[in-house]
C-alpha positions in Angstrom: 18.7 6.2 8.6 17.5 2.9 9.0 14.7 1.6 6.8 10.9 1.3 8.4 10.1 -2.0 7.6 6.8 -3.4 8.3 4.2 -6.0 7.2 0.3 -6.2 6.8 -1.1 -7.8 10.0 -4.2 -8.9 11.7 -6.7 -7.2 13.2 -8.3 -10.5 14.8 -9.0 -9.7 18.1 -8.6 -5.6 17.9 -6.5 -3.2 15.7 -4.2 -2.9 18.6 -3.0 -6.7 18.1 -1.9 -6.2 14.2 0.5 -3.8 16.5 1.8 -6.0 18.8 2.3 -8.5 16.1 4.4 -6.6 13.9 6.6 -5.6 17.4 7.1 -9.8 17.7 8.7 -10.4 14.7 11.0 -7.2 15.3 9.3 -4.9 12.1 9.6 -1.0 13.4 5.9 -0.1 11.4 2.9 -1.7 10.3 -0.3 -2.1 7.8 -3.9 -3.4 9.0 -7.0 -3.3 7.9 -9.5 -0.7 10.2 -12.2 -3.4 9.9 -13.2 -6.5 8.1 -11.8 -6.0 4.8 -14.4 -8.0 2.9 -17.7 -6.7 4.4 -19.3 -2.9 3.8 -20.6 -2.5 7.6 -18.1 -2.1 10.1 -18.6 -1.9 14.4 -17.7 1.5 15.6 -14.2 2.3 17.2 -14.9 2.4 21.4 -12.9 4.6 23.2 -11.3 1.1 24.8 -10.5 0.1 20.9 -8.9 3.3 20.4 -7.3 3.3 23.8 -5.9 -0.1 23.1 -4.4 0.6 19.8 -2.4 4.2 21.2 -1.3 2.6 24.0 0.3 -0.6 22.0 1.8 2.0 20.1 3.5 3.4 22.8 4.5 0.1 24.7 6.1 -1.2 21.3 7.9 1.9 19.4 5.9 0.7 16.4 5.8 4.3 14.1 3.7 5.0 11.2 1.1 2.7 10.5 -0.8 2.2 7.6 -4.3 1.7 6.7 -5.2 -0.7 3.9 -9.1 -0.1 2.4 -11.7 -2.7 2.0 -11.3 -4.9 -1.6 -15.0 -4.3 -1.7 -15.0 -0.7 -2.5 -14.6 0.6 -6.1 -14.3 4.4 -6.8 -14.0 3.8 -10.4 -17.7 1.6 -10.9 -19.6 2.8 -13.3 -22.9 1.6 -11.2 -24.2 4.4 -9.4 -25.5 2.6 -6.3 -21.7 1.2 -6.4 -20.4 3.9 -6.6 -22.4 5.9 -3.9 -21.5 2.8 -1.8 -18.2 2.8 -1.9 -17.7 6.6 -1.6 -19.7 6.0 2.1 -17.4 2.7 2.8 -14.7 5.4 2.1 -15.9 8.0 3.9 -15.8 5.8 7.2 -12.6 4.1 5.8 -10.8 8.0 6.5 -12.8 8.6 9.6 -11.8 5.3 11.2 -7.9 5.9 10.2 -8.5 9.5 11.9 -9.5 8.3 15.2 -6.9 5.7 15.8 -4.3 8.7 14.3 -3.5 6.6 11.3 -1.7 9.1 8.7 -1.8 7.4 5.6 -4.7 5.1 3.8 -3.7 2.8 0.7 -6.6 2.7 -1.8 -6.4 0.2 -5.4 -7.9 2.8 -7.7 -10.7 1.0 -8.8 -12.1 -1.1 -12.3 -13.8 0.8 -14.9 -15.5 -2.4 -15.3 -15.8 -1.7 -19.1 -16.5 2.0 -19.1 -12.9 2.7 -20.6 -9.7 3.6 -19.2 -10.3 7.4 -19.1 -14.0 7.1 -17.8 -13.0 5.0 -14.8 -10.5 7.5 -13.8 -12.3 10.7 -13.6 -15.0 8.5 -11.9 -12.0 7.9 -9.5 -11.4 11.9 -9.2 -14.7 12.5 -8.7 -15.5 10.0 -5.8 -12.3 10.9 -4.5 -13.8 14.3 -4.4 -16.7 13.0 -2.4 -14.9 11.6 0.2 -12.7 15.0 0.3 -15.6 17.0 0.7 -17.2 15.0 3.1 -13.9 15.0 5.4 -12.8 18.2 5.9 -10.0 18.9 8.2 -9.0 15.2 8.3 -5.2 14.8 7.9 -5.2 11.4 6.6 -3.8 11.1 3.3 -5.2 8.6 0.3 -2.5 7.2 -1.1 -3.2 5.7 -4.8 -1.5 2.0 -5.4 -0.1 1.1 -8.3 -1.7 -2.4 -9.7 -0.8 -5.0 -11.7 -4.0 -4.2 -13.9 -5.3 -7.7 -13.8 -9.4 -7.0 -15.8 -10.1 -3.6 -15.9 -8.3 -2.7 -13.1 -7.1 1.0 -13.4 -3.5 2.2 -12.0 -1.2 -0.3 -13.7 0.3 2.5 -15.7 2.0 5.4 -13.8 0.0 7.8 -16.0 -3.3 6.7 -14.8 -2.5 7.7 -11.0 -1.1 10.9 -12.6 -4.4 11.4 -14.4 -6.8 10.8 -11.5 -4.0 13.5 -9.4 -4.6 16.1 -12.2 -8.7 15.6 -12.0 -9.2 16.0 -8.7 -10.1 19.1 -6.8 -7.6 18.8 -4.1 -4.3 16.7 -4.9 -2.5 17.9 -2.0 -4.5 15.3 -0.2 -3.4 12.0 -2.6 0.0 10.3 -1.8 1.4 7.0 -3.7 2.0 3.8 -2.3 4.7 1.9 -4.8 4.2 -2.1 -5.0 6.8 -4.0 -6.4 4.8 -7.0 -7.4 2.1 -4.9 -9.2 4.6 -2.7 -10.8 6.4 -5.6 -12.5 3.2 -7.6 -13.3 1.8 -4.4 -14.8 5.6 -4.6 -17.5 7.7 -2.1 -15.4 11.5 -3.0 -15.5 13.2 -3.3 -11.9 16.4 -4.2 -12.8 19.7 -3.0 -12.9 21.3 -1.6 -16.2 18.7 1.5 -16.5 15.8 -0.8 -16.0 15.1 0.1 -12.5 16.0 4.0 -12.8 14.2 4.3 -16.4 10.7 3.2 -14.4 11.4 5.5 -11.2 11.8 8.4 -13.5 8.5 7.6 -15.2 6.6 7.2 -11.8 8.3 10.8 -11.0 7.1 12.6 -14.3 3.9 10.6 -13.9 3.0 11.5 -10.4 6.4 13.0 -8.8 8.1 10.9 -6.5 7.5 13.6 -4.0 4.1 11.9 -3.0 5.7 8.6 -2.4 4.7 7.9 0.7 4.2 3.5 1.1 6.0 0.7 -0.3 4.8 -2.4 -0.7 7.3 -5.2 -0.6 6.5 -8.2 -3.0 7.8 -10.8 -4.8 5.9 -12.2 -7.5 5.2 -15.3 -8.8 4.3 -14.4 -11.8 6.4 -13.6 -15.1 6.9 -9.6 -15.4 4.4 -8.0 -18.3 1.4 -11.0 -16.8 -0.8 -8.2 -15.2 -1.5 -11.1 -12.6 -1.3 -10.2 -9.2 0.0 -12.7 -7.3 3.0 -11.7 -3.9 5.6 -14.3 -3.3 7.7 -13.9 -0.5 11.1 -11.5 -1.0 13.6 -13.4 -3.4 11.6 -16.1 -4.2 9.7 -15.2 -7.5 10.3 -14.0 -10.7 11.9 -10.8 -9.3 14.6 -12.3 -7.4 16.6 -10.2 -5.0 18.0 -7.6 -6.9 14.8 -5.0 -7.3 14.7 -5.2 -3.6 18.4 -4.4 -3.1 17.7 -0.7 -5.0 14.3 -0.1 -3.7 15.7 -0.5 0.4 18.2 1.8 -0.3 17.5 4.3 -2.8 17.7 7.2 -0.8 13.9 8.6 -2.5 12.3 5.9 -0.4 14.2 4.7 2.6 12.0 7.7 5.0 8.7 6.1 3.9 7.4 2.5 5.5 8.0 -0.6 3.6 5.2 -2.7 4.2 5.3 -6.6 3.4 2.2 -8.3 1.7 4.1 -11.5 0.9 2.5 -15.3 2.6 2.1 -16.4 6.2 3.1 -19.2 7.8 6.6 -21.2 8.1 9.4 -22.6 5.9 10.7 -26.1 5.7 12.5 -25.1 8.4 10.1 -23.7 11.0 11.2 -20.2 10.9 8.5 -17.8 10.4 8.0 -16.0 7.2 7.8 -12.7 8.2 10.8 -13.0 10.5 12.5 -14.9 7.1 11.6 -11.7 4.6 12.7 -9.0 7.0 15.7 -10.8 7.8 16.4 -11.0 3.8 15.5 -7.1 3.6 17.7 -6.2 6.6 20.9 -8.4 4.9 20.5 -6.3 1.5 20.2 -2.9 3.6 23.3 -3.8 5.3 25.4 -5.1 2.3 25.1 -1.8 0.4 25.9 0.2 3.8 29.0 -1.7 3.8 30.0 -1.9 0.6 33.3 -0.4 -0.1 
């Protein structure tokens, strides 16, 4: 089974061109944002829109998108007019995914924002709860990212996401979506010699890898243990290549999508940088499918 790589795209334009985009550079899946991803209100989804994003669907083969959520929102705020906020922002965040038949939503936890660790996460459940409630019947799934855990950031330990799946009222609803960046900024191990099976066994005791459900594909350029969040593009951080070589093809993630977050733009060369990071990815899924 070949991997479903994919990358975050724009939505400039219509949801149906982050589609299209993806389909260019030759990625089988995609993630976008459902709207503007730094401002609360968001224009409603026209028939055309939705339309328009089915049919480029269709015409490219492009299979399991991914929603991102807007950076504004913060389930874990101790502000109750934040709070409240953000549960509405998510509310519309599921609805939106719903209509254009998105499955799965990736959601950063939230920042206790000095409440304390175990605070901010049951004020995670409990919005998380909200949203639940006011979404019934929806089959998109939530799917908790791990972070790096830069200020008070909550999710850069596997044991928060496992706490905030044991809080709320309906778990069955909550996936996980894996980033490699924030995983080794948060002081997770990813290499070889135990390091890289020692941290998937804690994410599976944690949360059970049964709920994985997204990868995100980073680089970092930061030193592991910074808790700075900061995506550099496949090979050319701090991680190097080898993480990347075990995440493509451990067989406990190769179903889900692998989504890229790394930089835009061209190399020195003129090649572009998305067509550049698959083409890594693609070159360490075939060398371990060929290895004797």
């Amino acid at each position: 089974m070949a991997v479903k790589f994919g990358a975050h795209m724009s939505i400039a334009g219509g949801c149906d061109r982050a589609v299209r985009a993806a389909h260019r550079v030759g990625f089988a899946t995609v993630q976008l944002f459902t709207k503007s991803n730094n401002q609360w209100k968001a224009s409603p989804l026209t028939d055309a829109h939705l339309a328009a994003f089915r049919l480029a669907l269709a015409e490219t083969g492009i299979v399991d998108p991914v929603a991102h959520n807007s950076y504004l929102i913060n389930l874990g705020s101790p502000d109750d007019a934040l709070w409240a906020r953000s549960i509405d922002a998510m509310t519309v965040e599921v609805e939106r995914c719903q209509a254009l038949g998105i499955g799965d939503l990736v959601i950063h936890p939230g920042a206790h924002l000095g409440s304390g660790e175990e605070a901010g996460l049951a004020r995670v459940a409990r919005g998380l709860d909200a949203v639940h409630r006011r979404t019934r019947g929806v089959a998109v799934r939530i799917d908790l990212e791990t972070t790096a855990g830069q200020g008070t950031c909550l999710g850069h330990r596997f044991w928060h996401l496992g706490r905030i799946l044991e809080q709320v009222a309906e778990p069955e609803r909550l996936g996980i979506c894996a980033d490699s960046c924030h995983i080794f900024a948060a002081g997770y191990s990813l290499e070889a010699n135990g390091g890289y099976d020692d941290t998937m066994d804690e994410l599976d005791r944690s949360v059970s890898i049964s709920r994985l459900r997204v990868w995100h594909l980073n680089d970092s350029r930061r030193e592991r243990g910074s808790r700075v969040d900061r995506h550099a593009g496949i090979g050319l951080g701090h991680m190097g290549l080898g993480p990347f070589g075990r995440i493509v093809n451990d067989p406990r993630s190769r179903a889900v999508p692998m989504i890229l977050e790394t930089p835009k733009g061209h190399d020195e060369g003129g090649e572009d940088l998305d067509a550049r990071n698959l083409r890594v990815l693609r070159h360490l899924e075939e060398r371990s499918s060929t290895a004797p």
